[in-house]
Backbone as a printed PyTorch tensor [residue, N CA C, xyz], in Angstrom:
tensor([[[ 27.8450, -35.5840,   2.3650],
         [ 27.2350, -36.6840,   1.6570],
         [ 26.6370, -36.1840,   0.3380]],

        [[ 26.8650, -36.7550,  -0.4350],
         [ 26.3500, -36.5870,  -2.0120],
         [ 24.8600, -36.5910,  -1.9430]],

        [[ 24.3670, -35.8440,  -2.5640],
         [ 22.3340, -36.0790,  -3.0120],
         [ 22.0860, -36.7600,  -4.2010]],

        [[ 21.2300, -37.1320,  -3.6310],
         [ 20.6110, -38.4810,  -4.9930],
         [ 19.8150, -37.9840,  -5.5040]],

        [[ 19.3200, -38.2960,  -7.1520],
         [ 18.1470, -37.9630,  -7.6940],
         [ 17.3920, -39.1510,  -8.4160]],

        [[ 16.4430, -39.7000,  -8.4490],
         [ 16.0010, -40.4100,  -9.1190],
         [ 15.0400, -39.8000, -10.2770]],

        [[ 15.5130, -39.9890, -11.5770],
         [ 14.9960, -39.4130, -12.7190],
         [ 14.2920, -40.3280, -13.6610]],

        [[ 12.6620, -40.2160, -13.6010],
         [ 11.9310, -41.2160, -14.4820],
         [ 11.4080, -40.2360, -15.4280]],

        [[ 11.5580, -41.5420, -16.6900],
         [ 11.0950, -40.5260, -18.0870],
         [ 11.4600, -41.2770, -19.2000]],

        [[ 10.0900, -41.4310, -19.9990],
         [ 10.6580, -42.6370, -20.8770],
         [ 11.3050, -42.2610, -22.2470]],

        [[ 11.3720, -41.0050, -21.8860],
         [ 12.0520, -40.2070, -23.4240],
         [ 13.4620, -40.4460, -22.7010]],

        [[ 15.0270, -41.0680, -23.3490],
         [ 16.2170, -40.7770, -22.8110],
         [ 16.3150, -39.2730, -23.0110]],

        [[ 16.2550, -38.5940, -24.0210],
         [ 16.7150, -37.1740, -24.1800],
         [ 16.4410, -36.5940, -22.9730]],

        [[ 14.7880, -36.6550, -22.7350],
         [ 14.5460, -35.9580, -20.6940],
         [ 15.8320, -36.3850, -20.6170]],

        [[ 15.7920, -37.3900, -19.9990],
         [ 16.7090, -38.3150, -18.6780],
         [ 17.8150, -37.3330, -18.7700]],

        [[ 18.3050, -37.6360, -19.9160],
         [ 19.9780, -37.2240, -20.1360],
         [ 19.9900, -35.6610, -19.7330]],

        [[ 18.9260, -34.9840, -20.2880],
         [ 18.9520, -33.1000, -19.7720],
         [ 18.7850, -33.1500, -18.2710]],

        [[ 18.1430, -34.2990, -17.8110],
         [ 17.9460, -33.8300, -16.6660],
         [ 18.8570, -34.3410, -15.6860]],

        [[ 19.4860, -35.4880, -16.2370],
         [ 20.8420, -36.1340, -15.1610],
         [ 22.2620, -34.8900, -15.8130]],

        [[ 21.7840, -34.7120, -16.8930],
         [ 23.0500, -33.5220, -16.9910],
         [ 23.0280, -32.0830, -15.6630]],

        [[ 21.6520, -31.7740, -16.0290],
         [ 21.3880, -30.6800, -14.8990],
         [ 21.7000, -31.2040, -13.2780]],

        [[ 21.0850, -32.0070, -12.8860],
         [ 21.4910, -32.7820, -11.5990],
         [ 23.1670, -33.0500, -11.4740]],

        [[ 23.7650, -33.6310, -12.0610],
         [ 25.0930, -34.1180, -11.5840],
         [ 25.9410, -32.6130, -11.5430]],

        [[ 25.2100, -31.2440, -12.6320],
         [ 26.4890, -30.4550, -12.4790],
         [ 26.0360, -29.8400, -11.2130]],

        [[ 25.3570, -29.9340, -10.5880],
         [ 25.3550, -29.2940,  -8.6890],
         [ 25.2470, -30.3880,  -8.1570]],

        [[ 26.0340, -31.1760,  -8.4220],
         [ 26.3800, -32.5770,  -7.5030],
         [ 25.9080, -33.3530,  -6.8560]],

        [[ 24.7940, -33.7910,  -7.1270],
         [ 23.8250, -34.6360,  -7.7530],
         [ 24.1610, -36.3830,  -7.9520]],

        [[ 23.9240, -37.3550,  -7.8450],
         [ 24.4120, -39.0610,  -8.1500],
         [ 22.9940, -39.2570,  -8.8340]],

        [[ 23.0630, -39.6240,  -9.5510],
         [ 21.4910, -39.8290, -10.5140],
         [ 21.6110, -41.4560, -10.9070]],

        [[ 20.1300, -41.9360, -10.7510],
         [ 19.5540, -43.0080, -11.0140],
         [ 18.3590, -42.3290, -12.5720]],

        [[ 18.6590, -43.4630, -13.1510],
         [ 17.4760, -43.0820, -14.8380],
         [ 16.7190, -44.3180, -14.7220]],

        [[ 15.5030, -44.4140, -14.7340],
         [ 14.6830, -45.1360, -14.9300],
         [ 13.5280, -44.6760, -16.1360]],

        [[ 13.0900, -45.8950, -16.9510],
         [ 12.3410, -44.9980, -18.3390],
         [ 10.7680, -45.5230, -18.3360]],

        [[ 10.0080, -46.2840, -16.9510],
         [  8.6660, -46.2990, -16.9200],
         [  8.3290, -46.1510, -15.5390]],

        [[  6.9300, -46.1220, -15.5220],
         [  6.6100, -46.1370, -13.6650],
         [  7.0230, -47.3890, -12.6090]],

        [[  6.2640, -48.4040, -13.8270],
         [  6.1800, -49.8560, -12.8720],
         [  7.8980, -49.7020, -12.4660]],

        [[  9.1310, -49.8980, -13.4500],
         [  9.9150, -49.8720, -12.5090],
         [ 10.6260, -48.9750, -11.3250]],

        [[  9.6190, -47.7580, -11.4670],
         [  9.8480, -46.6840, -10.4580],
         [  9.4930, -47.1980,  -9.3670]],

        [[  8.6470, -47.9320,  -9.0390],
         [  7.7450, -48.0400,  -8.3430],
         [  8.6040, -49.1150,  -7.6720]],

        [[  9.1920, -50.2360,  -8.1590],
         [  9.9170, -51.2880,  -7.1560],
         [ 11.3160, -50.4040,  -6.6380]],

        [[ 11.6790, -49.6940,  -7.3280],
         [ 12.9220, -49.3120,  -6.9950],
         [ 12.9020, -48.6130,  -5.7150]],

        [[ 11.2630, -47.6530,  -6.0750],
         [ 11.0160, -46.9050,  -4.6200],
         [ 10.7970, -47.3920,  -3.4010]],

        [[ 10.3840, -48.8690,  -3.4390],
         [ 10.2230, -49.3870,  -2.5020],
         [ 10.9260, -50.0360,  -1.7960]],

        [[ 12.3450, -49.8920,  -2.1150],
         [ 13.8160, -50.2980,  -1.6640],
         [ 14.5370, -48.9380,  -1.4310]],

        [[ 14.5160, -48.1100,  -2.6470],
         [ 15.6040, -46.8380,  -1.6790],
         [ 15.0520, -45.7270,  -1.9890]],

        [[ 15.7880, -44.9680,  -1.1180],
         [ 15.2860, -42.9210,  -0.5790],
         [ 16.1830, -42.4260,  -1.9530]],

        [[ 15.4640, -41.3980,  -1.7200],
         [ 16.7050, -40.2200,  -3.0190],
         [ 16.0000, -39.0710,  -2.2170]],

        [[ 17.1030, -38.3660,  -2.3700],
         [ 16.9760, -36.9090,  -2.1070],
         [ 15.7680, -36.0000,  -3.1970]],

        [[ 15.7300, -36.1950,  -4.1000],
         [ 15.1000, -36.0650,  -4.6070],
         [ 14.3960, -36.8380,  -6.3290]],

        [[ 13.1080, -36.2730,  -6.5770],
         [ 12.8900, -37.3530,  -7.5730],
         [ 12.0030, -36.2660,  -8.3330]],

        [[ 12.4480, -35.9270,  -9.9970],
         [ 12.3490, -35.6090, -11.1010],
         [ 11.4440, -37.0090, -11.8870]],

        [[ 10.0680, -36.6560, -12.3190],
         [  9.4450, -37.6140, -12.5330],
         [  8.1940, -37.0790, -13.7440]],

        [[  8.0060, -37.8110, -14.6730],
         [  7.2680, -37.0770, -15.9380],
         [  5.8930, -37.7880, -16.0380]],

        [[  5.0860, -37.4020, -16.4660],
         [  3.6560, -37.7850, -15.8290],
         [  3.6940, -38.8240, -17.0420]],

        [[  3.5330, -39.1430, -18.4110],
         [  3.1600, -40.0150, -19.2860],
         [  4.3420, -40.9360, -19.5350]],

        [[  3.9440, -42.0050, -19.2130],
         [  5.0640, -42.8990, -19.2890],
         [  4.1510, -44.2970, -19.3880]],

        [[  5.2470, -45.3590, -20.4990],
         [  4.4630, -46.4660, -20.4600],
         [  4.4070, -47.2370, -19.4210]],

        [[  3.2370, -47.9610, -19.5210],
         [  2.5180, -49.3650, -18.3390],
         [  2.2750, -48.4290, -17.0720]],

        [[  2.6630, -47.5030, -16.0990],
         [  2.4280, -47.0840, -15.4140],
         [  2.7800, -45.1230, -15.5410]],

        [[  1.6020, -44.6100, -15.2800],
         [  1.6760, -42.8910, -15.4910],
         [  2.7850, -42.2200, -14.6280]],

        [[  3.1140, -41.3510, -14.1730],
         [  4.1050, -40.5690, -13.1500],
         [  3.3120, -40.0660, -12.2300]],

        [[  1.8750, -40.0800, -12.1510],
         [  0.9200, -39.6930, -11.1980],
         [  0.6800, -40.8720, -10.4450]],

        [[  0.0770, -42.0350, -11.2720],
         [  0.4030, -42.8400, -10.2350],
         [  1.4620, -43.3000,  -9.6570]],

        [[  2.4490, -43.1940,  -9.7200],
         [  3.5000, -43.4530,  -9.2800],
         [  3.8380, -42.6200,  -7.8080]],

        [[  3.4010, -41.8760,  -8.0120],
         [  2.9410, -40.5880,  -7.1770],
         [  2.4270, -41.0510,  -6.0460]],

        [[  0.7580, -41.5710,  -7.1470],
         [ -0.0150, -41.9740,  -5.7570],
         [  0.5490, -43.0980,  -5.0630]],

        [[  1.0390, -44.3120,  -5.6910],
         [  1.8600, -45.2680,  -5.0570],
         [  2.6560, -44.9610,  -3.3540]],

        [[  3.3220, -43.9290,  -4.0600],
         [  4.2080, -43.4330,  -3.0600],
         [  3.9790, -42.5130,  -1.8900]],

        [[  2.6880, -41.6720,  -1.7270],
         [  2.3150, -40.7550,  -1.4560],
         [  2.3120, -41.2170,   0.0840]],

        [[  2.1550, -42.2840,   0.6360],
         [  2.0890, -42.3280,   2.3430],
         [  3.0300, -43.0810,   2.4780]],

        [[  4.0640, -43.1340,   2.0430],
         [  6.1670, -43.9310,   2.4690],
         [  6.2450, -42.5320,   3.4950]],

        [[  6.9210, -43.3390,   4.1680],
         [  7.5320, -42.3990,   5.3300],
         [  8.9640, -42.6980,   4.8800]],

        [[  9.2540, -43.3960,   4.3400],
         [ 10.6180, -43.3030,   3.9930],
         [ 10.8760, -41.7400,   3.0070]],

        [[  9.7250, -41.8200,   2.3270],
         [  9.7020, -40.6830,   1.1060],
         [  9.8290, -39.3150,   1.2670]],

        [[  9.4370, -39.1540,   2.3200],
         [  8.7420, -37.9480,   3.4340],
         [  9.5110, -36.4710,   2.9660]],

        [[ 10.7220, -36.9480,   3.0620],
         [ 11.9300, -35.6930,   3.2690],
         [ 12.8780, -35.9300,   1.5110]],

        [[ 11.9290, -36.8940,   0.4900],
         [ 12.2310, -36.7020,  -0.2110],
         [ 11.7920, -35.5310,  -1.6440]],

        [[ 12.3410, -34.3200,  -2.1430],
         [ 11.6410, -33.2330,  -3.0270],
         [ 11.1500, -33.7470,  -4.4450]],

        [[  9.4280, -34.0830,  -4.7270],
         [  9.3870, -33.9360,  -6.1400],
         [  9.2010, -32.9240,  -7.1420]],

        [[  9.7280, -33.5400,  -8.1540],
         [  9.6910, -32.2870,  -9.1300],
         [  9.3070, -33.3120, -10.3330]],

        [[  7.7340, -33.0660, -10.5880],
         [  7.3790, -33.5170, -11.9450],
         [  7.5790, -32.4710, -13.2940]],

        [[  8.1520, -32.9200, -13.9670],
         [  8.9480, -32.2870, -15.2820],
         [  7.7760, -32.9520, -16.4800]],

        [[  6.7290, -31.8810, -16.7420],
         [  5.8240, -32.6910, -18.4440],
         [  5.7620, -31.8490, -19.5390]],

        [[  4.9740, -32.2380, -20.1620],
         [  4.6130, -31.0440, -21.6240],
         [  3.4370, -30.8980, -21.4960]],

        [[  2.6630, -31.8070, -20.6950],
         [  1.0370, -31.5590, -20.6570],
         [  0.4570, -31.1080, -19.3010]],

        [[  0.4190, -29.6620, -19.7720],
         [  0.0110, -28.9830, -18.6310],
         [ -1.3250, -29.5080, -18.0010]],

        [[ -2.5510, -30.3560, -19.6990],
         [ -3.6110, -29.7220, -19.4680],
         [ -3.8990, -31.3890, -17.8960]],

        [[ -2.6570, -32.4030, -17.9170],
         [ -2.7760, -33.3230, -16.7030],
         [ -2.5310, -32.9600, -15.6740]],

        [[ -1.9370, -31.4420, -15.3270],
         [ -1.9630, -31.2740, -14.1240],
         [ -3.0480, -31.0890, -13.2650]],

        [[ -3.4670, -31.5130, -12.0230],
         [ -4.8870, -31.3910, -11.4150],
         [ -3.9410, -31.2220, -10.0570]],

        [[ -5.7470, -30.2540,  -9.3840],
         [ -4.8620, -30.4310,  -7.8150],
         [ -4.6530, -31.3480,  -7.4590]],

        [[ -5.1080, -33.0000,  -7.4810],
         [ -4.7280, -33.9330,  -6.7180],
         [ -3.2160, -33.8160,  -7.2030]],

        [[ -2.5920, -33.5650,  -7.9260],
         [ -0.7860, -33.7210,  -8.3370],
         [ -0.0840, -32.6530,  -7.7340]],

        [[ -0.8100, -31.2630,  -7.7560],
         [ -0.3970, -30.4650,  -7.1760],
         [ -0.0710, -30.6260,  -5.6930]],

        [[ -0.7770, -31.3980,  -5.2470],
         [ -0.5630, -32.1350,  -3.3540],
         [  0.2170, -32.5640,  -3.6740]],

        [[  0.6860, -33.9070,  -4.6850],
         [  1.3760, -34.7930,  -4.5950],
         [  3.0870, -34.6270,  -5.1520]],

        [[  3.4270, -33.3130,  -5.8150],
         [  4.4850, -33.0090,  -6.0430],
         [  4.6870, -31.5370,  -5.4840]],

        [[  6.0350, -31.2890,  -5.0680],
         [  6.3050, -30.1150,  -4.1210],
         [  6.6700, -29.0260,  -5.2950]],

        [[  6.9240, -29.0940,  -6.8390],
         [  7.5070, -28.2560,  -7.6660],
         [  6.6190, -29.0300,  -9.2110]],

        [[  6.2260, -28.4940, -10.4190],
         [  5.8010, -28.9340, -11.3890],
         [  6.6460, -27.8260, -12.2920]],

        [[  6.8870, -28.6800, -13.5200],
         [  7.9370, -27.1540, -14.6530],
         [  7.1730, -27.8990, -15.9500]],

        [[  7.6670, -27.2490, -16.5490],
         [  7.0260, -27.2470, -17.7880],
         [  8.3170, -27.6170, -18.9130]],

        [[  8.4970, -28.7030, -19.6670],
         [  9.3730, -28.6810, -20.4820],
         [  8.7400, -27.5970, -22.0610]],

        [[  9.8730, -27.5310, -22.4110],
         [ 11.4740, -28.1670, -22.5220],
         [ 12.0670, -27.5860, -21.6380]],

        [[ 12.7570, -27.7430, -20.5490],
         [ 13.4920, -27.4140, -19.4940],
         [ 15.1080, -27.1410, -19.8680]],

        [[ 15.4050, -26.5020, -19.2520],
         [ 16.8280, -25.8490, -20.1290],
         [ 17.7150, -26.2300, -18.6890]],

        [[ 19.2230, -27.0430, -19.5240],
         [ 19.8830, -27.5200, -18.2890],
         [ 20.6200, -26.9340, -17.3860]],

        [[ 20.8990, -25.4190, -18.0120],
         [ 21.3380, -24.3950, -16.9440],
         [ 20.0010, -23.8820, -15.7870]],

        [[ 18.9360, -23.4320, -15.8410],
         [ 18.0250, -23.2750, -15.5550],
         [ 17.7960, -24.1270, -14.5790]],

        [[ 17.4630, -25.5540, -15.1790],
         [ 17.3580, -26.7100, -13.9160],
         [ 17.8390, -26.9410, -13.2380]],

        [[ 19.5470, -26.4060, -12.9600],
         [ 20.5750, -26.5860, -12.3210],
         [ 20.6330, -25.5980, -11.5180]],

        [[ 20.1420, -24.7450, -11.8380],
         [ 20.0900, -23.3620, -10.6180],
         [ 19.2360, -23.5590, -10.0330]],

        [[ 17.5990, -23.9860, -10.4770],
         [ 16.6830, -24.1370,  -9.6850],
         [ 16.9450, -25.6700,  -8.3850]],

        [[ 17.0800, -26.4440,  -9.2800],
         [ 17.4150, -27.2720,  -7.7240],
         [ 18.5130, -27.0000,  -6.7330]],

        [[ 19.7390, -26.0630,  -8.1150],
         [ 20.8130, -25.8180,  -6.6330],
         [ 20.5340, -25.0290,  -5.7190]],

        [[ 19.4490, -24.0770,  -5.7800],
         [ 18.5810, -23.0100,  -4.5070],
         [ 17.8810, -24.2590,  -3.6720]],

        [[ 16.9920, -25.3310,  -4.0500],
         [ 16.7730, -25.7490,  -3.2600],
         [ 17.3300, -26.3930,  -2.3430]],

        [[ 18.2270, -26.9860,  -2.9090],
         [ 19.3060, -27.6810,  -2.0940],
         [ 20.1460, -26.5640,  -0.9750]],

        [[ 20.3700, -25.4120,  -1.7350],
         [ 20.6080, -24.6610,  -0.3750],
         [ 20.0840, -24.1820,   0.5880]],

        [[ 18.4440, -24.0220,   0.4560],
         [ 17.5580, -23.7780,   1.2280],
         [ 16.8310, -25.0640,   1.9820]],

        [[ 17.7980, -25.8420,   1.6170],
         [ 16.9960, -27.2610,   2.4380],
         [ 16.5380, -27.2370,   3.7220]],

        [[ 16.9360, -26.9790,   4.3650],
         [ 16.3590, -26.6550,   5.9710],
         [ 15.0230, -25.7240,   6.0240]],

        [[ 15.4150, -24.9690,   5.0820],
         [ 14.0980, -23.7080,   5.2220],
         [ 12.9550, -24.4540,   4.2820]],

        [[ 13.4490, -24.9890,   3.2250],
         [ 12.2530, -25.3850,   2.2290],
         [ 11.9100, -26.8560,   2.3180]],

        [[ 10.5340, -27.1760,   3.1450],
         [ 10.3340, -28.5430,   3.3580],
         [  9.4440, -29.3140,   2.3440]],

        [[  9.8080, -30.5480,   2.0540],
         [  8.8070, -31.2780,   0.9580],
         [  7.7070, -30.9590,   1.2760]],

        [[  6.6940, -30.8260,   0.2690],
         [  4.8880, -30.6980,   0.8460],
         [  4.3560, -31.9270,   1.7250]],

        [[  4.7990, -32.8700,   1.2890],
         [  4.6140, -33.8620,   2.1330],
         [  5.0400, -33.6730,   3.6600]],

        [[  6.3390, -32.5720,   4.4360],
         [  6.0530, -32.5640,   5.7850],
         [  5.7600, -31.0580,   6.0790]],

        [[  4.8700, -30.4310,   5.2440],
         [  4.7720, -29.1650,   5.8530],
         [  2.9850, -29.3310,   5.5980]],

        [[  2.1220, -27.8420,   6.0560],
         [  0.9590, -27.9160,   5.3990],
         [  0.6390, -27.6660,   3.9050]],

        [[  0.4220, -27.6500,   3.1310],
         [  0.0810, -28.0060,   1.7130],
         [ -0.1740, -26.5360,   0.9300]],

        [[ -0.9900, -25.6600,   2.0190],
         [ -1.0380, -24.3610,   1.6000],
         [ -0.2100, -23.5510,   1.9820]],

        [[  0.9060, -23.8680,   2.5290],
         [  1.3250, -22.6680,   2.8190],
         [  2.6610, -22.5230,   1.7520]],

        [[  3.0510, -21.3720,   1.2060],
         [  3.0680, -20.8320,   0.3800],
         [  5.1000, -21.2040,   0.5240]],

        [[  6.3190, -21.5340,  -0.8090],
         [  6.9700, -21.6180,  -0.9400],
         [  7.7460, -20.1100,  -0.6530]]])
């Protein structure tokens, strides 16, 4: 079965580096370019994983976060928030996403890093079903 990614980010350039990186380790990508519509979409379907950028209009990528943070549908899904502003990362985000990078993200790079995860899927569980501290 193919893995899904859902990629929010209201810059297209993200989107496009990052659905480029996703589809070449085989990957089906969804682009969405604010929260609010992250947020209905999430509440209809799973993705394998979700690439998500913290500043975005009408709704942030944190909240979007928090939105989502007790779906059991979501559970076994991997985030990876992709920003430029380090100085928004806080531990509450650090709970709430299993990976944080730092753009500009390079699309070979991104493509190796999720294709390890994807091969380590069994071994490497979202933070959401493991304990929080224990160490990747």
């Amino acid at each position: 079965m193919t893995p899904t990614a859902l990629i929010v980010d209201d810059n297209f350039y993200n989107r496009d580096i990052t659905d480029i990186s996703l589809t070449a380790v085989g990957f089906s990508t969804e682009q969405i370019a604010d929260g609010k519509t992250a947020i209905d979409v999430l509440q209809s379907k799973t993705f394998d994983l979700l690439a998500i950028d913290l500043q975005m209009p009408f709704i942030s990528g944190e909240k979007v976060l928090q939105e989502i943070s007790g779906a059991v549908i979501h559970k076994a899904m991997y985030i990876i928030v992709i920003t430029a502003n380090s100085h928004r990362v806080t531990p509450e985000l650090e709970q709430l996403a299993d990976f944080i990078m730092y753009k500009p993200i390079s699309v070979k790079e991104f493509g190796a890093f999720v294709n390890r995860i994807q091969s380590k899927k069994g071994e490497i569980q979202p933070r959401r079903t493991r304990d929080w501290k224990t160490p990747l």
